[in-house]
C-alpha positions as CSV (number, residue, x, y, z in Angstrom):
1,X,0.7,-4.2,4.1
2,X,-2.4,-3.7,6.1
3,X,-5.2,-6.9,6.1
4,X,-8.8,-6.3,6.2
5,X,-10.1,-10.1,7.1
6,X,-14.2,-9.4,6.9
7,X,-17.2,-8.8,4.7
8,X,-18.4,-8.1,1.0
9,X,-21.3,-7.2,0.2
10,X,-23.6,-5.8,-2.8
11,X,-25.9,-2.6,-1.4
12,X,-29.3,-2.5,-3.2
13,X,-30.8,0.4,-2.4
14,X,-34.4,2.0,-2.9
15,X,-35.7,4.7,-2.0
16,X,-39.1,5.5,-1.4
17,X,-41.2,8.2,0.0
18,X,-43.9,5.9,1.5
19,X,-42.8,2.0,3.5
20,X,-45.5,0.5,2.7
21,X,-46.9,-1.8,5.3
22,X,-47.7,-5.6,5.4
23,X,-49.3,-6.7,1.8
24,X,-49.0,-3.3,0.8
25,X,-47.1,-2.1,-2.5
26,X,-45.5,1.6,-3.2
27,X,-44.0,2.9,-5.9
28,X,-40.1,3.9,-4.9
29,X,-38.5,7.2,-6.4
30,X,-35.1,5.7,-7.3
31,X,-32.6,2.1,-7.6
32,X,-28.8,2.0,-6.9
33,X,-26.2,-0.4,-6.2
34,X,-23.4,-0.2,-4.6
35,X,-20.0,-2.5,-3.4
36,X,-20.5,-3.1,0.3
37,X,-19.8,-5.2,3.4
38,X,-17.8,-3.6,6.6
39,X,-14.7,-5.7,5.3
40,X,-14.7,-4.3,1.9
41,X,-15.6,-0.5,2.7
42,X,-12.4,-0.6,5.3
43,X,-10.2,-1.7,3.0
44,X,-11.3,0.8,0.1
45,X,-11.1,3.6,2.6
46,X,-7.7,2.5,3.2
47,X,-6.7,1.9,-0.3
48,X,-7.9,5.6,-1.4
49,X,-5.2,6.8,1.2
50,X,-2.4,5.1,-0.5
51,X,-1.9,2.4,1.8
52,X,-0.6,-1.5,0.2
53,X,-4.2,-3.5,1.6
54,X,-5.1,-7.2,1.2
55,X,-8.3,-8.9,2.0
56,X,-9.4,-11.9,3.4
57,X,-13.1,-13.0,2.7
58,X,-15.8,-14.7,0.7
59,X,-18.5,-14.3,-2.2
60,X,-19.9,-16.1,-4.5
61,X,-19.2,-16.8,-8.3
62,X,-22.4,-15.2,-9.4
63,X,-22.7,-11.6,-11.1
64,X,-22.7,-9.3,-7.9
65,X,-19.4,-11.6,-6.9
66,X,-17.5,-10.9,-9.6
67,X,-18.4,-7.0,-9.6
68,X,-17.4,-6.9,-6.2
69,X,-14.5,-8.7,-6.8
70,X,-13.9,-6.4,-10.1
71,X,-14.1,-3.2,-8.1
72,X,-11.5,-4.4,-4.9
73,X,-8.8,-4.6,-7.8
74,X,-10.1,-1.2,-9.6
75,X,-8.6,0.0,-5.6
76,X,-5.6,-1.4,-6.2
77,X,-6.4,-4.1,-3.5
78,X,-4.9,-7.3,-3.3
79,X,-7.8,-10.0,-3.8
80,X,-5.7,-13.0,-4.5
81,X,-7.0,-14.8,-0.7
82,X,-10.5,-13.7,-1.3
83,X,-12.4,-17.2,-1.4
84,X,-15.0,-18.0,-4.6
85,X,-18.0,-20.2,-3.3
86,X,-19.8,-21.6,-7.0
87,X,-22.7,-22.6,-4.4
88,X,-22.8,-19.9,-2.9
89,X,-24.6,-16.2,-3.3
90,X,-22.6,-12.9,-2.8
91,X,-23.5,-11.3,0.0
92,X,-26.5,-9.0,-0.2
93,X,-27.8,-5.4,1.8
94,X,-31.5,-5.1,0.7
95,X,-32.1,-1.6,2.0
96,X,-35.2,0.9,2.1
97,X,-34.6,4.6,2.3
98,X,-37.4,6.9,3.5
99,X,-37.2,10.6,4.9
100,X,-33.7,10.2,5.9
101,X,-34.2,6.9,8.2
102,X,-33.1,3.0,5.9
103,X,-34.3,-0.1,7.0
104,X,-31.7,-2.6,6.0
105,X,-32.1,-6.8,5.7
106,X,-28.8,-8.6,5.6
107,X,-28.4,-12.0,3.6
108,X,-24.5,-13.1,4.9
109,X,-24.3,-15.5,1.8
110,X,-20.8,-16.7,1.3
111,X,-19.7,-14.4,4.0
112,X,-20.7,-17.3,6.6
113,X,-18.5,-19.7,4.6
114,X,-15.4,-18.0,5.7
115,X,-14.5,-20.3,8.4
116,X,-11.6,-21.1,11.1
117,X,-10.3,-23.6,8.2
118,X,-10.0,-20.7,5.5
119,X,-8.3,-18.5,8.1
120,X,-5.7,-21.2,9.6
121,X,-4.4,-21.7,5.8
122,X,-3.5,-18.4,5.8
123,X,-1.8,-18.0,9.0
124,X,1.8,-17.1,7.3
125,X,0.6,-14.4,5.0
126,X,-1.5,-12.9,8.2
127,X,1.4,-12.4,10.1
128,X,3.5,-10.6,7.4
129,X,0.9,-7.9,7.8
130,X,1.9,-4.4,9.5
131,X,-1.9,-4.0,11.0
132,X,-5.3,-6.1,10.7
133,X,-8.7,-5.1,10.9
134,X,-11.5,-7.2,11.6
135,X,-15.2,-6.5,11.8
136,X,-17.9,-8.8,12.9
137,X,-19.9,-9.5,9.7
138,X,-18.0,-12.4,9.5
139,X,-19.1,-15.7,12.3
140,X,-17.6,-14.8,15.2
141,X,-15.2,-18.2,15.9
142,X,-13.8,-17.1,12.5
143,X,-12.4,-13.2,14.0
144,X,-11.6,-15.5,17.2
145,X,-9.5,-18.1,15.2
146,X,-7.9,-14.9,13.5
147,X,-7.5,-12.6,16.5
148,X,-5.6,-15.4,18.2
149,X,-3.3,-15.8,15.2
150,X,-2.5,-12.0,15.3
151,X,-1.8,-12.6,19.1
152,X,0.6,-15.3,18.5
153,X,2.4,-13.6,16.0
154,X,2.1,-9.8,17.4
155,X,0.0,-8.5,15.3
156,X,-1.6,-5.4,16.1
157,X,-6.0,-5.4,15.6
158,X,-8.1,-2.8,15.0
159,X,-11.7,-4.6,15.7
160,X,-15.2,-2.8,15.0
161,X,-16.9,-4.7,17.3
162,X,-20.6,-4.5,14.6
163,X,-22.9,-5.9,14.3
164,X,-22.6,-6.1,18.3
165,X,-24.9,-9.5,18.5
166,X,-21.6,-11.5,17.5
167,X,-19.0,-10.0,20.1
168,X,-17.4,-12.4,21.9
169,X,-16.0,-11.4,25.5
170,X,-12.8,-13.1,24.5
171,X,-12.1,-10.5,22.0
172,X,-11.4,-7.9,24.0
173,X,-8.1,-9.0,25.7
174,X,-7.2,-10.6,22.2
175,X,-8.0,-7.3,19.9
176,X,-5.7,-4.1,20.3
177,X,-8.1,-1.0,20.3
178,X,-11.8,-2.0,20.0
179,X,-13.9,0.8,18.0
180,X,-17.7,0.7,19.1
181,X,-20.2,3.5,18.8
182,X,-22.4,4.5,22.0
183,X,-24.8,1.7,21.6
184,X,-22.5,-0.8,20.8
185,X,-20.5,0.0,23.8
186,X,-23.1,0.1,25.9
187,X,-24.3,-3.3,24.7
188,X,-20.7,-4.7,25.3
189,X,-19.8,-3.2,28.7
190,X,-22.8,-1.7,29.8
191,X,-24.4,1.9,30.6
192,X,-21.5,3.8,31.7
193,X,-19.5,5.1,29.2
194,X,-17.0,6.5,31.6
195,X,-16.0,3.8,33.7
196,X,-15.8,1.2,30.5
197,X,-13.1,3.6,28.9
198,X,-11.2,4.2,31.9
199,X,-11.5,0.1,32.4
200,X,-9.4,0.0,28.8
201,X,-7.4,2.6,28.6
202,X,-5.9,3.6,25.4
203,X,-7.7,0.9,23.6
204,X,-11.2,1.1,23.7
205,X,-12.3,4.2,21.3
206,X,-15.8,5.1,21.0
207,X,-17.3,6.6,18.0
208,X,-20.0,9.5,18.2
209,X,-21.4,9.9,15.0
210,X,-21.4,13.8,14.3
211,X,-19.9,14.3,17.6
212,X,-17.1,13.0,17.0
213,X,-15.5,10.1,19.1
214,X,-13.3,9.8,23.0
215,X,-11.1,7.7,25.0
216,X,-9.1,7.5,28.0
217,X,-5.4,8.3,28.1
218,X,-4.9,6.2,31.5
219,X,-5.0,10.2,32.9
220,X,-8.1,11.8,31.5
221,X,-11.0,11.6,28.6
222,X,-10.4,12.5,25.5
223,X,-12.9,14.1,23.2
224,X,-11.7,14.5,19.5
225,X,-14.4,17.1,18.1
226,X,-15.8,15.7,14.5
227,X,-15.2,18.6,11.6
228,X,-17.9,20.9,10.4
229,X,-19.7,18.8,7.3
230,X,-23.3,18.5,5.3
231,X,-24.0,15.0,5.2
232,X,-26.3,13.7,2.5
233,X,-25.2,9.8,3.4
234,X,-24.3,8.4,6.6
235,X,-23.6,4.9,5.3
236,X,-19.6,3.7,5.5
237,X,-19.1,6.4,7.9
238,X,-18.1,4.6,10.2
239,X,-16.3,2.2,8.0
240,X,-14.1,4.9,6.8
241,X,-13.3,6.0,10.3
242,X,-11.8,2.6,11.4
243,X,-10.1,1.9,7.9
244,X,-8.2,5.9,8.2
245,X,-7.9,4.8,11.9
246,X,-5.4,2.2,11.0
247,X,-3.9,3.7,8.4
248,X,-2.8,6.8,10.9
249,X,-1.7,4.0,13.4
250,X,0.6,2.2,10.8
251,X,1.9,5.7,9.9
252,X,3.5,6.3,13.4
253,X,0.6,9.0,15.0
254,X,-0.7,8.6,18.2
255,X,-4.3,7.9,19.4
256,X,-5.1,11.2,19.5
257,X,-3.7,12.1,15.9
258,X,-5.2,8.7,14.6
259,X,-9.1,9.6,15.6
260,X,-8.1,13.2,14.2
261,X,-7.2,12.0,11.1
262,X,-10.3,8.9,10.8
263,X,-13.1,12.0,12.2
264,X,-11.8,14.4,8.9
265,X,-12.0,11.2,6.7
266,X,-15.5,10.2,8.2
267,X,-16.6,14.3,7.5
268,X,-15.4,13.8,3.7
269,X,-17.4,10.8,3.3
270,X,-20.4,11.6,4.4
271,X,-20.7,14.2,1.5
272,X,-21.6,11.5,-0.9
273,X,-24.5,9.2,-1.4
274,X,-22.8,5.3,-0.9
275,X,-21.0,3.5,1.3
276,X,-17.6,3.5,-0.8
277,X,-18.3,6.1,-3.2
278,X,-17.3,9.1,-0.9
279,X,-14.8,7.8,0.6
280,X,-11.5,10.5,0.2
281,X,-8.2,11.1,-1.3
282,X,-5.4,10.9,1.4
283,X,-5.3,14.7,-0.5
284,X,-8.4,15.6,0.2
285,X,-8.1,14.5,4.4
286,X,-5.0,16.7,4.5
287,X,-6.6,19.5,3.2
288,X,-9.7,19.6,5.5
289,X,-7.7,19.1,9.0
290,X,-5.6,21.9,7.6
């Protein structure tokens, strides 16, 4: 079983063809929700490839807490350590699309009451897991308290290091293969892409969007070319891409084979307006790197 230990969100989305600016109101074009949070979308994008997943988070008791909670177990995900918070709001994305660019406000909620406390109860069922992957929409001494029990207890991390502002230095010898994008990278080890993968070989991978995504093989970079795609929604791209990531890894491929496999899921999902609601069919990823 693979353990997602991270976020869950509600995404309400409006689009607009005109922000309107400060005291201003504008009629929007269209309303949608969507289940979201980092956590959630990686273990959905694992779930829809057949993989046995569990998560470990928070929300609260309210409406958007129980639909969230409601669709994990439509995935066939195991929800049984997910913690209820009756004083608590579910987490919440408010975000504001306009001419193909969102503007997104966060409200954590009962994401931020997943503590060190919550994680240390559950130190036994962590370490049964085959893989974990963490995110950092979660506070950061909570991933700390749960990277160290993976340590202890050998088990391997997959950590998307986002949103970058709560990366702790300490995560990087604790964590197995780190998955930032350009910026994030550059924000955790500086400009030069280069010398930070060749510093971490064959576990720092960097994600570049349409591009696809490279690392170092302790001989020479590797650049693993994204597949052909139209994307109408970028959200959970990236999401999907760590959660197929890990799923490749449990299933015996190597690096190489594993960011193969996550780019062709990340093309598929793109196709589809919401975070989760493109995400493929193990099916439908065979059939496009074929």
């Amino acid at each position: 079983m693979i353990t997602v230990i991270g976020s869950m969100n509600m995404d309400l989305v409006v689009e607009t063809d005109h922000v309107p600016e400060n005291g201003e109101t504008t009629l929007g074009t269209s309303f949608s929700t969507y289940f979201g949070g980092k956590g959630a979308n990686q273990a959905v994008a694992m779930a829809r490839l057949g993989r046995e997943v569990q998560m470990i988070g928070a929300c609260g008791t309210d409406e958007y807490g129980k639909m969230a909670l409601s669709s994990l177990k439509d995935e066939n995900i195991k929800t049984d350590h997910v913690f209820l918070f009756s004083d608590e709001t579910t987490g919440i994305a408010s975000i504001i699309v306009s001419d193909a660019d969102n503007r997104i406000i966060v409200v954590p909620g009962a994401n931020h009451r997943l503590t060190p406390k919550e994680i240390q109860q559950l130190e036994q069922e962590i370490a049964k897991s085959e893989m974990v992957v963490m995110q950092l929409e979660i506070p950061s001494n909570t991933v700390h308290a749960a990277l160290k029990i993976c340590k202890e207890h050998k088990i391997p991390v997959v950590l998307n290091p986002a949103p970058v502002n709560n990366f702790n230095e300490e995560f990087i010898d604790l964590a197995t293969y780190l998955t930032p994008n350009e910026s994030e990278c550059k924000s955790i080890f500086g400009e030069n892409i280069e010398q930070s993968l060749e510093r971490y070989p064959n576990k720092l991978i960097v994600t570049l969007g349409e591009k696809g995504a490279r690392f170092y093989n302790g001989k020479e970079h590797v650049f693993i070319k994204n597949f052909e795609t139209k994307a109408v929604d970028t959200t959970g791209a990236g999401d999907t891409f760590n959660g197929s990531f890990a799923v490749a890894l449990t299933e015996g491929k190597n690096i190489e084979e594993a960011v193969r496999f996550a780019n062709a899921s990340a093309s598929l999902a793109v196709e589809k307006k919401g975070a989760q609601s493109g995400m493929p069919s193990l099916d439908s990823v065979l059939n496009r790197l074929n």
